[in-house]
N, CA, C and O atoms as a Maestro MAE file, in Angstrom:
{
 s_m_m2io_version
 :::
 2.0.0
}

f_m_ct {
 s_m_title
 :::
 protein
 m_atom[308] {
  # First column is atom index #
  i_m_mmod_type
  r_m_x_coord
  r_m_y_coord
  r_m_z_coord
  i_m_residue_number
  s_m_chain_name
  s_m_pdb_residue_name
  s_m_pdb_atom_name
  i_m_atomic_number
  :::
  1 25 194.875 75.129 138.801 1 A "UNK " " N  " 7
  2 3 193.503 75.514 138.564 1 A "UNK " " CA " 6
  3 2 192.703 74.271 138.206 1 A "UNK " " C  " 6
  4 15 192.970 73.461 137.318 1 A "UNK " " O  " 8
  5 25 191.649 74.259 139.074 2 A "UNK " " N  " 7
  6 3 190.488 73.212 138.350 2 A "UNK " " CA " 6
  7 2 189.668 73.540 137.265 2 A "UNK " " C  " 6
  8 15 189.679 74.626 136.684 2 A "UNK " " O  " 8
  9 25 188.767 72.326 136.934 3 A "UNK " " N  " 7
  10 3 188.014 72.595 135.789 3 A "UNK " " CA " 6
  11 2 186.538 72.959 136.539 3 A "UNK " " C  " 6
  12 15 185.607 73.416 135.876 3 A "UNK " " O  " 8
  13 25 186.425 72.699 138.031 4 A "UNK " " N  " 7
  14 3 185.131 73.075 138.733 4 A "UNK " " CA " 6
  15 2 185.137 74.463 139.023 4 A "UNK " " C  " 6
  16 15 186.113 75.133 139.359 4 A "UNK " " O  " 8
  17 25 183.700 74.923 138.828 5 A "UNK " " N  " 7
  18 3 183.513 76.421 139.140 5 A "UNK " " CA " 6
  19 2 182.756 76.427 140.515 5 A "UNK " " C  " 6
  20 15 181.783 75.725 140.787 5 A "UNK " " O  " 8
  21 25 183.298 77.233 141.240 6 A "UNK " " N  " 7
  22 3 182.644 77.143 143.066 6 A "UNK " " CA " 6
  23 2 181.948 78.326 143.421 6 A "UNK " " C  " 6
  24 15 182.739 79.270 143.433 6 A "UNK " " O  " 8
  25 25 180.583 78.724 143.768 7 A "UNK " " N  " 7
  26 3 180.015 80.027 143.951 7 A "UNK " " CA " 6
  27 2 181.236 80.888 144.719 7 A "UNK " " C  " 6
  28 15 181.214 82.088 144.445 7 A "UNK " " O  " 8
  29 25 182.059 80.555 145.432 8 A "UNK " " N  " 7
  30 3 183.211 81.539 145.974 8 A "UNK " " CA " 6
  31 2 184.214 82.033 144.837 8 A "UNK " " C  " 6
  32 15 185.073 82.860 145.142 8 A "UNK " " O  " 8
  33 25 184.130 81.556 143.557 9 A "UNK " " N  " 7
  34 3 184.945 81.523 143.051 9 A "UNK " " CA " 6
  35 2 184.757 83.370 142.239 9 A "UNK " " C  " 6
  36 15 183.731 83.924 141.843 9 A "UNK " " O  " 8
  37 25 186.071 83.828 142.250 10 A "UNK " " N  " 7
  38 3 185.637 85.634 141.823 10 A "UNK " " CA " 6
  39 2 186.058 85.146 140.140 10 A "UNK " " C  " 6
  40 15 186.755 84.316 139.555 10 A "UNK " " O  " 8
  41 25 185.224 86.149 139.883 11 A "UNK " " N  " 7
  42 3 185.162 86.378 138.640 11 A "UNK " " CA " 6
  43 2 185.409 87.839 138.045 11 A "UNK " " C  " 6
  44 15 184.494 88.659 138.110 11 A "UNK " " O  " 8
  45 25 186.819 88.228 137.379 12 A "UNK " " N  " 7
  46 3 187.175 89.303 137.154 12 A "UNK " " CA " 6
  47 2 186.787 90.270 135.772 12 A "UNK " " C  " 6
  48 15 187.465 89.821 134.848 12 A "UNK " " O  " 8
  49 25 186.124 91.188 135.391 13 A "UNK " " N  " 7
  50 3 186.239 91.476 133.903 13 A "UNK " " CA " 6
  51 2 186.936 93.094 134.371 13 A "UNK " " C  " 6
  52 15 186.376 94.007 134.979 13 A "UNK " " O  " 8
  53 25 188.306 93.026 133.846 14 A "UNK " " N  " 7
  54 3 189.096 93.668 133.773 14 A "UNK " " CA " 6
  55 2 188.918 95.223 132.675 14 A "UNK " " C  " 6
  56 15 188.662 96.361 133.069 14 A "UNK " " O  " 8
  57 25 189.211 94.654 130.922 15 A "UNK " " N  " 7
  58 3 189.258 94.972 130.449 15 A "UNK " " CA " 6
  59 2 189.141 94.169 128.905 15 A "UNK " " C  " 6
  60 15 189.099 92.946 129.035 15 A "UNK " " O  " 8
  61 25 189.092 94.589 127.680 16 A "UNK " " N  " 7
  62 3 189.065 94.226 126.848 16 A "UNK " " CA " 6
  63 2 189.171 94.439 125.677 16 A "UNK " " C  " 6
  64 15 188.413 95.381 125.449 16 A "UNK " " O  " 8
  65 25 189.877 94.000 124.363 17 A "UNK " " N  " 7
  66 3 190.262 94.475 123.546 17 A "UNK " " CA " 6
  67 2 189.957 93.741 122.289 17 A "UNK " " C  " 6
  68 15 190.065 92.561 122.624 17 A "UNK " " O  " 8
  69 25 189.607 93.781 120.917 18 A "UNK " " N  " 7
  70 3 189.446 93.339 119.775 18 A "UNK " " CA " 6
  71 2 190.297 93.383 119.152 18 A "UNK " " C  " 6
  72 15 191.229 94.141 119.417 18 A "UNK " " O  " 8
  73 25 190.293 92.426 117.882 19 A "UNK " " N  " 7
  74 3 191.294 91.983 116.867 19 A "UNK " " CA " 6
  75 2 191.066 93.258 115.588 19 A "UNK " " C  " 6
  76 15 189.871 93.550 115.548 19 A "UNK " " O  " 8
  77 25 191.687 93.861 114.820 20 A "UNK " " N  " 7
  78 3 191.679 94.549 113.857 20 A "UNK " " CA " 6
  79 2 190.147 93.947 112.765 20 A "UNK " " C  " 6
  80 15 189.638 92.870 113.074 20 A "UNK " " O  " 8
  81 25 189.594 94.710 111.621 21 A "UNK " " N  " 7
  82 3 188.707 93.982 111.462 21 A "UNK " " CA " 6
  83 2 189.549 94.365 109.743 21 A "UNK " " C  " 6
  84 15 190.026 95.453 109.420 21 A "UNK " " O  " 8
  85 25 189.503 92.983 108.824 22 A "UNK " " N  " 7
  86 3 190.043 93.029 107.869 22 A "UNK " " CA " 6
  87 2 189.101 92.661 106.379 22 A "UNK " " C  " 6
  88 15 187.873 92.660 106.301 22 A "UNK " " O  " 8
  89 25 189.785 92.453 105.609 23 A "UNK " " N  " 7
  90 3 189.456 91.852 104.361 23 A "UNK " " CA " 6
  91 2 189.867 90.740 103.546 23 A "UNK " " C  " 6
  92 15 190.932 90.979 102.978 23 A "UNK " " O  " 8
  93 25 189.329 89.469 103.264 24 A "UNK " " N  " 7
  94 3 189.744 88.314 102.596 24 A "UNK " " CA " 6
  95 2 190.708 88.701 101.938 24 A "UNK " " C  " 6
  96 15 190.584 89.301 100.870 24 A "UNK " " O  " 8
  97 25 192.479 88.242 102.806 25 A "UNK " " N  " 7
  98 3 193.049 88.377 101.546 25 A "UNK " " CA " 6
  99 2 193.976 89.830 101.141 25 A "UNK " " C  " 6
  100 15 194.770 90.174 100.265 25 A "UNK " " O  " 8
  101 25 193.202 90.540 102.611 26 A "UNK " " N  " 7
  102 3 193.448 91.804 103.227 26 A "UNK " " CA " 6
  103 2 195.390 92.142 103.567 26 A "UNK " " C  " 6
  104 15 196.200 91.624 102.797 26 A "UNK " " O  " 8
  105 25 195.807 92.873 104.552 27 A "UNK " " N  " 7
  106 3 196.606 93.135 105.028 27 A "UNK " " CA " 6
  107 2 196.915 91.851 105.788 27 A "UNK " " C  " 6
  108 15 197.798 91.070 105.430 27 A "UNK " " O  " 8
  109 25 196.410 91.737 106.485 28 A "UNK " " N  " 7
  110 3 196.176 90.486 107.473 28 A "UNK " " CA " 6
  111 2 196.443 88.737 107.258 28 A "UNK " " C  " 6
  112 15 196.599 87.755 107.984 28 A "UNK " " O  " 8
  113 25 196.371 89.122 105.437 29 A "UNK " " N  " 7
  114 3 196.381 87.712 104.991 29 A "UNK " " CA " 6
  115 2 197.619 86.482 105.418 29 A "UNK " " C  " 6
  116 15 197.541 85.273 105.199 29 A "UNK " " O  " 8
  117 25 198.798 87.264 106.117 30 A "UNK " " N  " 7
  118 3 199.713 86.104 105.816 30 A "UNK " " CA " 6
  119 2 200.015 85.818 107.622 30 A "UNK " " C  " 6
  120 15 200.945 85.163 108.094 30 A "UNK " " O  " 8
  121 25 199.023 86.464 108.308 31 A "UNK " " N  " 7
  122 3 198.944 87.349 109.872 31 A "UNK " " CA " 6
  123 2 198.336 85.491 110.223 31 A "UNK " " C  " 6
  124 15 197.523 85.075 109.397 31 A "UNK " " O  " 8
  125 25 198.682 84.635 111.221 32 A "UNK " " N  " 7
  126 3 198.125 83.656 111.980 32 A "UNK " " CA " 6
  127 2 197.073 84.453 112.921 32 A "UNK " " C  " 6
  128 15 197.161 85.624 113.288 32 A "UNK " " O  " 8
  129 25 195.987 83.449 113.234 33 A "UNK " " N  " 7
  130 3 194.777 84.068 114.115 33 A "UNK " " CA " 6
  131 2 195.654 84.071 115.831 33 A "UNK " " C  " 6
  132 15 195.522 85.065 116.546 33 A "UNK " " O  " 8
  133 25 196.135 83.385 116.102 34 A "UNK " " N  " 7
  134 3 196.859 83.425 116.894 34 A "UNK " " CA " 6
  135 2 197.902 84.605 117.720 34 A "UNK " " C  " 6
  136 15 198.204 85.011 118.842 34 A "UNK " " O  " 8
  137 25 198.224 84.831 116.050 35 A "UNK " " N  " 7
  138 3 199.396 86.360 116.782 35 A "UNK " " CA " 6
  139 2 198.700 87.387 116.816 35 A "UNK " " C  " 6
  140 15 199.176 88.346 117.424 35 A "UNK " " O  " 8
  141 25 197.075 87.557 116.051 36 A "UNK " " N  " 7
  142 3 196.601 88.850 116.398 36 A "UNK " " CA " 6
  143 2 195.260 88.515 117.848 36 A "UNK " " C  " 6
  144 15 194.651 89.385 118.470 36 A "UNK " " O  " 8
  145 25 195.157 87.129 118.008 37 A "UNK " " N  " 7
  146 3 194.404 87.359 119.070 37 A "UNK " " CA " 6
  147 2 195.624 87.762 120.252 37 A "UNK " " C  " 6
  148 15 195.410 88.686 121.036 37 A "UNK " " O  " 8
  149 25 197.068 86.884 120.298 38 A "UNK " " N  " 7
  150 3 197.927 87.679 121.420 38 A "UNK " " CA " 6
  151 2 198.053 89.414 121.619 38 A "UNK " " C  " 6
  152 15 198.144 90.031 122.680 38 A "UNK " " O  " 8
  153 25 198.024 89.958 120.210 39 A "UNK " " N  " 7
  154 3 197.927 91.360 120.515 39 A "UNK " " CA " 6
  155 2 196.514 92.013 121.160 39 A "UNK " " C  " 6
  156 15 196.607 93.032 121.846 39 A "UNK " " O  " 8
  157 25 195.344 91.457 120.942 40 A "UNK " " N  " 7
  158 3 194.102 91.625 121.845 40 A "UNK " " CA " 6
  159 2 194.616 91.430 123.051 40 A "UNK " " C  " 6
  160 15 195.019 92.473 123.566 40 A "UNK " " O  " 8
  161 25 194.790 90.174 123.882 41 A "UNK " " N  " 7
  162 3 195.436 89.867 124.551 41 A "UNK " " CA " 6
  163 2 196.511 90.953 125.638 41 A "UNK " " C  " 6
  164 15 196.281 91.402 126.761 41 A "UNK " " O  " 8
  165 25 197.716 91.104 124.736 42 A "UNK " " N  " 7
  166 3 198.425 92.635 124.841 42 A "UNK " " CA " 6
  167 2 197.822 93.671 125.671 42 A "UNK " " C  " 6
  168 15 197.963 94.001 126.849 42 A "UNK " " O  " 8
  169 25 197.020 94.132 124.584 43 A "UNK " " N  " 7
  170 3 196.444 95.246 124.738 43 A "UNK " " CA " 6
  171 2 195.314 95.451 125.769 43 A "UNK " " C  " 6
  172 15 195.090 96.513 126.349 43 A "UNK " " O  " 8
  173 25 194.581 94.214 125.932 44 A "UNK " " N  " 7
  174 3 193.656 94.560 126.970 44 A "UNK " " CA " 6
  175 2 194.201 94.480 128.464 44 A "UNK " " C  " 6
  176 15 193.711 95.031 129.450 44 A "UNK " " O  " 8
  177 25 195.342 93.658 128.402 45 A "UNK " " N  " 7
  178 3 196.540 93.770 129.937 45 A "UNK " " CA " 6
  179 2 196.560 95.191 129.748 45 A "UNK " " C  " 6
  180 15 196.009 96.002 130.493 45 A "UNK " " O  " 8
  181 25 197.312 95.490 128.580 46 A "UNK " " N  " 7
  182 3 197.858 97.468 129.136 46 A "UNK " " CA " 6
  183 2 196.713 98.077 129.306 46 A "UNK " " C  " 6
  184 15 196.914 98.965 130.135 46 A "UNK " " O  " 8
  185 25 195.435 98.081 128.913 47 A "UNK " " N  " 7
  186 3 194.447 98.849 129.200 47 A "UNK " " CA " 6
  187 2 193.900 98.765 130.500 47 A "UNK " " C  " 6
  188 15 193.388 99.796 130.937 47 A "UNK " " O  " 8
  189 25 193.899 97.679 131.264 48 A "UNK " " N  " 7
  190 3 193.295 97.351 132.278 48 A "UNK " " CA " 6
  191 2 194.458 97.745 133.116 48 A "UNK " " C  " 6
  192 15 193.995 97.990 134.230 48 A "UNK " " O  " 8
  193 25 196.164 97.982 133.118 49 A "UNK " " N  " 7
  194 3 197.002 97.788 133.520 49 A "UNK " " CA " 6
  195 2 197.034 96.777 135.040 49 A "UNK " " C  " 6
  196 15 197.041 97.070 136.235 49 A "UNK " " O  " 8
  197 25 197.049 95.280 134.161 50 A "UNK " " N  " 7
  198 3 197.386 94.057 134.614 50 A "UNK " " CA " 6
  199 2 198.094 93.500 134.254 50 A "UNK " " C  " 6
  200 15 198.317 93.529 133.044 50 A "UNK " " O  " 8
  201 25 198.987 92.521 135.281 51 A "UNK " " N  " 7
  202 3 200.017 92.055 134.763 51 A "UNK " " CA " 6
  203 2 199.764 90.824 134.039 51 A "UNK " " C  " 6
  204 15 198.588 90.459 134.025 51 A "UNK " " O  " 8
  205 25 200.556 90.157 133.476 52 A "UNK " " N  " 7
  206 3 200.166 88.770 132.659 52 A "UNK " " CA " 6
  207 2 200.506 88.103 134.049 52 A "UNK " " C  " 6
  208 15 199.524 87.367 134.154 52 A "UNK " " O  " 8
  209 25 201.371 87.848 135.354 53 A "UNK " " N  " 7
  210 3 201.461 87.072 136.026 53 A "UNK " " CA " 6
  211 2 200.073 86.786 136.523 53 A "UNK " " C  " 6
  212 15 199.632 85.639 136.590 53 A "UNK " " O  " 8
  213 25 199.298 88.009 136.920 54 A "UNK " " N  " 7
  214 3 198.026 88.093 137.543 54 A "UNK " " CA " 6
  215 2 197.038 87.730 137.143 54 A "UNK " " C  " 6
  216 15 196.158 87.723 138.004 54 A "UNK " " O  " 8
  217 25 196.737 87.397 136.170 55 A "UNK " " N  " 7
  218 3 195.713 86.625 135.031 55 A "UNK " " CA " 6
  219 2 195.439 84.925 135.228 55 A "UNK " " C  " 6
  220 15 196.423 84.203 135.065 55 A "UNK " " O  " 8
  221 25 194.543 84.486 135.464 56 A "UNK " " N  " 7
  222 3 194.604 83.004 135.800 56 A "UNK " " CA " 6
  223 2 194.138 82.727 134.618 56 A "UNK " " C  " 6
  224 15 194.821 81.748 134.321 56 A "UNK " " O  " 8
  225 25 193.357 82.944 133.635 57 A "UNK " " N  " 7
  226 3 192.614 82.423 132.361 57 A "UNK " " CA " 6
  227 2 191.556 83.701 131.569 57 A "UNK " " C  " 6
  228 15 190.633 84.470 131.836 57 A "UNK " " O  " 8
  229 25 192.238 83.376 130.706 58 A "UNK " " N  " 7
  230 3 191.573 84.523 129.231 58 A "UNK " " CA " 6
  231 2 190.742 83.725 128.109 58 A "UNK " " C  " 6
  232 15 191.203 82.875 127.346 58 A "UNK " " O  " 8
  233 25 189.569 84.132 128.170 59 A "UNK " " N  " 7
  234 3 188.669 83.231 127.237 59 A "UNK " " CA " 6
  235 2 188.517 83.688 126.073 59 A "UNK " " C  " 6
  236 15 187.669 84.570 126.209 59 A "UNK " " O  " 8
  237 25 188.819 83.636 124.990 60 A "UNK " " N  " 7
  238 3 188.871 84.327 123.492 60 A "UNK " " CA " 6
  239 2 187.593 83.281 122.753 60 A "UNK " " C  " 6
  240 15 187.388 82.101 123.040 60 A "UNK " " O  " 8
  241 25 186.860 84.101 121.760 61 A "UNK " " N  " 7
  242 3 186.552 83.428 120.492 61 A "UNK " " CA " 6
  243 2 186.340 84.153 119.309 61 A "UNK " " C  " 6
  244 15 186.446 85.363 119.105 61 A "UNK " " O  " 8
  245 25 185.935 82.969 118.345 62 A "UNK " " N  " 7
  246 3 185.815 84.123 116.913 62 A "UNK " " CA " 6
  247 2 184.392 83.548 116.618 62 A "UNK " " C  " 6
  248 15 183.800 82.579 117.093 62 A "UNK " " O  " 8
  249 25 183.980 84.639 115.503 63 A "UNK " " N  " 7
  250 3 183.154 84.273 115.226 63 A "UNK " " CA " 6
  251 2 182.435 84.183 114.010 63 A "UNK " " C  " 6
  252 15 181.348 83.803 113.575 63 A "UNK " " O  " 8
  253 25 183.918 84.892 113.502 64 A "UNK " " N  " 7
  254 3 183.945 84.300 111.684 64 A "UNK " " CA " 6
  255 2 185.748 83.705 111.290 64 A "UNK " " C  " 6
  256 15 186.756 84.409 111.326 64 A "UNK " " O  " 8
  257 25 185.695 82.784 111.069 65 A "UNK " " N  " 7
  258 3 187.308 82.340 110.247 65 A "UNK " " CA " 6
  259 2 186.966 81.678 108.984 65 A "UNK " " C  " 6
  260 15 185.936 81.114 108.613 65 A "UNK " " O  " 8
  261 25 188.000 81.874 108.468 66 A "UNK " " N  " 7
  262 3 188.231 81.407 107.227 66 A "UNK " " CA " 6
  263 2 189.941 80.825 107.281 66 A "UNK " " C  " 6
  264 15 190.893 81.356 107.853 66 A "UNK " " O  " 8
  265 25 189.904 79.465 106.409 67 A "UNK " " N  " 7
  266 3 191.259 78.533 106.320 67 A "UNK " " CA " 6
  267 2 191.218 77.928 107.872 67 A "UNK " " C  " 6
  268 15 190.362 78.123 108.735 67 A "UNK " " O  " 8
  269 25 192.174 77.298 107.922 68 A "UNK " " N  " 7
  270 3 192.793 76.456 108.802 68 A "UNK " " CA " 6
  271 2 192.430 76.805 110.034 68 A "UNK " " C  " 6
  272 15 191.865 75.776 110.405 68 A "UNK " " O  " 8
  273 25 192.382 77.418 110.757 69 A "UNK " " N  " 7
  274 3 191.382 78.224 111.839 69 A "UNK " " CA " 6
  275 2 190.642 77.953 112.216 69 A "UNK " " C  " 6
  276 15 190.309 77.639 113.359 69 A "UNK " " O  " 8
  277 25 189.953 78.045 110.823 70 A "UNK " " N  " 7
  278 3 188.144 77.835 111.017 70 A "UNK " " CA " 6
  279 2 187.265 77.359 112.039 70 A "UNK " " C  " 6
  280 15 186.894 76.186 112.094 70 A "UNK " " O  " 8
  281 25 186.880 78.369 112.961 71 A "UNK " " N  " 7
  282 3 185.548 77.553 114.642 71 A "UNK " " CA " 6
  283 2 187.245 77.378 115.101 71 A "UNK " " C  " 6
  284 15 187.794 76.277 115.051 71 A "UNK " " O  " 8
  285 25 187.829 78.395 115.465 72 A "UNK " " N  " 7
  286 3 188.589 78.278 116.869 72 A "UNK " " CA " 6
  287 2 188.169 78.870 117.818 72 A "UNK " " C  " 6
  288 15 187.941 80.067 117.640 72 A "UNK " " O  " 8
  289 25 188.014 78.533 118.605 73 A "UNK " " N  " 7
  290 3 187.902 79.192 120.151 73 A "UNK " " CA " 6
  291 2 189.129 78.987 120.832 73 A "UNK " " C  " 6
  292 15 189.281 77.814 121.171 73 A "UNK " " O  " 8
  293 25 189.801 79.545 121.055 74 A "UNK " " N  " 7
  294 3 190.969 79.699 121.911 74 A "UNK " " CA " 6
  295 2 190.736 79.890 123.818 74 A "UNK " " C  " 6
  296 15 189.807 80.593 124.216 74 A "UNK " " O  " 8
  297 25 191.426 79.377 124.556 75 A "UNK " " N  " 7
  298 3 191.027 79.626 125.765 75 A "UNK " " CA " 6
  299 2 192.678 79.643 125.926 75 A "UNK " " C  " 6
  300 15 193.327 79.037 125.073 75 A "UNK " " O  " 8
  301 25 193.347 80.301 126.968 76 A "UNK " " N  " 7
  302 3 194.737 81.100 126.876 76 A "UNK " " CA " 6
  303 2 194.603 80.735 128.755 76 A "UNK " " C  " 6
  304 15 193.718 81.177 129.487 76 A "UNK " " O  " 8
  305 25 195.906 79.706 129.227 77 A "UNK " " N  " 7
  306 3 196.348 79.888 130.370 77 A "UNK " " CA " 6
  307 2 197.134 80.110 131.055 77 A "UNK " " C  " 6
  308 15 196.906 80.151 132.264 77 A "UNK " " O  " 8
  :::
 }
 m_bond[307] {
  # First column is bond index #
  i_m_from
  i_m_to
  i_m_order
  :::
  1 1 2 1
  2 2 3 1
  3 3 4 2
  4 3 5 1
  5 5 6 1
  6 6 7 1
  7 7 8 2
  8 7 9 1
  9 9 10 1
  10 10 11 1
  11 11 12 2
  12 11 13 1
  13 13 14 1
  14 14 15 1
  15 15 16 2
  16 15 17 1
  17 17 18 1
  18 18 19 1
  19 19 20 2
  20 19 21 1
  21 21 22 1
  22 22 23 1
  23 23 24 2
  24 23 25 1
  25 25 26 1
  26 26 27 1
  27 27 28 2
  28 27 29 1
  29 29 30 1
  30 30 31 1
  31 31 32 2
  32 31 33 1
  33 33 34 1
  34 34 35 1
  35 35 36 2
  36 35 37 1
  37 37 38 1
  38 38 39 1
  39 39 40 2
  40 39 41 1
  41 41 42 1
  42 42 43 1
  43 43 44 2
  44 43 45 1
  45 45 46 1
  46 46 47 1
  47 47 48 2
  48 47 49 1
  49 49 50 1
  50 50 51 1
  51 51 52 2
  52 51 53 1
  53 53 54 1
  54 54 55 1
  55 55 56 2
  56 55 57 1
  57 57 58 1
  58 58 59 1
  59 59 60 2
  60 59 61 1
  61 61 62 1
  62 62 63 1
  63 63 64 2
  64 63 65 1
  65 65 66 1
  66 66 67 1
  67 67 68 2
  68 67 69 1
  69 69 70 1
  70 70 71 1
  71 71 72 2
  72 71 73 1
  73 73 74 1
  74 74 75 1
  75 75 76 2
  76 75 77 1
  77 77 78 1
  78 78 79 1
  79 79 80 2
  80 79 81 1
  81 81 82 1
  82 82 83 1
  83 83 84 2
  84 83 85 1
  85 85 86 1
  86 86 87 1
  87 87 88 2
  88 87 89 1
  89 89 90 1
  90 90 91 1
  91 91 92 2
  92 91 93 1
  93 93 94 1
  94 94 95 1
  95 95 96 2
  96 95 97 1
  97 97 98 1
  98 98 99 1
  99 99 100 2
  100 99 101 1
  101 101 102 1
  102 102 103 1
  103 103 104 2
  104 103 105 1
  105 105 106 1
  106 106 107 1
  107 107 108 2
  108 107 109 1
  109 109 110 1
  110 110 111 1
  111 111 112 2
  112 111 113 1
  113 113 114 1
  114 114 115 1
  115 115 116 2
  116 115 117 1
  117 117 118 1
  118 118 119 1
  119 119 120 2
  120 119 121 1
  121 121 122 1
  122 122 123 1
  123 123 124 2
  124 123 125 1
  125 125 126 1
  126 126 127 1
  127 127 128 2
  128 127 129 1
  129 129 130 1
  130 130 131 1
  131 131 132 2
  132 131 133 1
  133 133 134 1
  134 134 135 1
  135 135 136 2
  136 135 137 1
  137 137 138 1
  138 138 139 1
  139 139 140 2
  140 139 141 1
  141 141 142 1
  142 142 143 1
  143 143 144 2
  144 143 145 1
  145 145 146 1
  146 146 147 1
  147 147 148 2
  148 147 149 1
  149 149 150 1
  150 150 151 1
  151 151 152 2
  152 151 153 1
  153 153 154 1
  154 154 155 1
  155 155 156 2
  156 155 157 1
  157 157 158 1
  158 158 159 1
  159 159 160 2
  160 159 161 1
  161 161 162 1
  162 162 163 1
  163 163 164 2
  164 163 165 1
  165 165 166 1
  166 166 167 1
  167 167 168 2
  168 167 169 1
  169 169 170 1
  170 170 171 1
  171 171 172 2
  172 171 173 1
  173 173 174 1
  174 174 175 1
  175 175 176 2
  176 175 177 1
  177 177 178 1
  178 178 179 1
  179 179 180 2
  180 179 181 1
  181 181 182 1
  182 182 183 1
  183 183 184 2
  184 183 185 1
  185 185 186 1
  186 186 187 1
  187 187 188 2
  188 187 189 1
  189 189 190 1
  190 190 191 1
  191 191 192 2
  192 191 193 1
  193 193 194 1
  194 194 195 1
  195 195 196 2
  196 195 197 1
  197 197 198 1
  198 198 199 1
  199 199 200 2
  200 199 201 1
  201 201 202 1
  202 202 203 1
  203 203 204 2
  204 203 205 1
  205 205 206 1
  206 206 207 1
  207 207 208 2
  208 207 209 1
  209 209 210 1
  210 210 211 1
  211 211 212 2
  212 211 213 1
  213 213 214 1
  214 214 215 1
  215 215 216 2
  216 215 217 1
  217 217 218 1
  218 218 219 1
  219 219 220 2
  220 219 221 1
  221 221 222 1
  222 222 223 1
  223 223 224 2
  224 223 225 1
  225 225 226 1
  226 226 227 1
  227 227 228 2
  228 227 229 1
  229 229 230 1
  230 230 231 1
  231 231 232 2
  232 231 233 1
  233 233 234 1
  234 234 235 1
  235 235 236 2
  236 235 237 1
  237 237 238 1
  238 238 239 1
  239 239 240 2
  240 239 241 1
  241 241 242 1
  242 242 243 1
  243 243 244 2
  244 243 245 1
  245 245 246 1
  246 246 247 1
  247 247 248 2
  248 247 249 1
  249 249 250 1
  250 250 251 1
  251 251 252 2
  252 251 253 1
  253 253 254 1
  254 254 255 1
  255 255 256 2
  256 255 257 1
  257 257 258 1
  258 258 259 1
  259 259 260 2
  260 259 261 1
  261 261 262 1
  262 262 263 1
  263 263 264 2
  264 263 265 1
  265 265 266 1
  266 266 267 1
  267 267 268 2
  268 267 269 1
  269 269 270 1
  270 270 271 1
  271 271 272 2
  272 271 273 1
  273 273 274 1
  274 274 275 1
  275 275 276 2
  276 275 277 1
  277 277 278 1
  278 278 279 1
  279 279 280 2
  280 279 281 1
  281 281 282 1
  282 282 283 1
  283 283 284 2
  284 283 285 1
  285 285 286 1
  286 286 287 1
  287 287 288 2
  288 287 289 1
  289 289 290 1
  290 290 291 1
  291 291 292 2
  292 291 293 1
  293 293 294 1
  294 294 295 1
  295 295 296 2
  296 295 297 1
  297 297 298 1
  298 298 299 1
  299 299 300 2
  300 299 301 1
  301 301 302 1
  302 302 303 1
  303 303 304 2
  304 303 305 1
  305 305 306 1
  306 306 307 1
  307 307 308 2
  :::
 }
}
């Protein structure tokens, strides 16, 4: 995959899924942002029922973190 975008180029929106919404400190506290954006992730494959082979790129962001995290945007290939 390139980093150029080509007007031929398709653009898929499948499906989509969100992260649980918690509390500082919450359930979630000892949870990496990582393993619950993979379960978004997860879940919006089974919803859309797509395979992970079939997926060329998944664009994630947040838009509140707190700790080590903090302003990740994740892009998943």
């Amino acid at each position: 995959m390139t980093d150029e975008f080509h007007s031929s180029d398709r653009i898929v929106l499948v499906s989509g899924a969100r992260t649980p919404i918690g509390t500082y400190g919450g359930v979630f506290h000892e949870t990496d942002a990582y393993e619950l954006g993979a379960q978004a992730v997860t879940a919006a494959l089974s919803r859309g029922g797509v395979e992970a082979e079939d997926v060329d790129e998944v664009i994630m962001g947040c838009i509140s973190q707190n700790g080590p995290d903090a302003y990740n945007a994740r892009e998943f290939r």
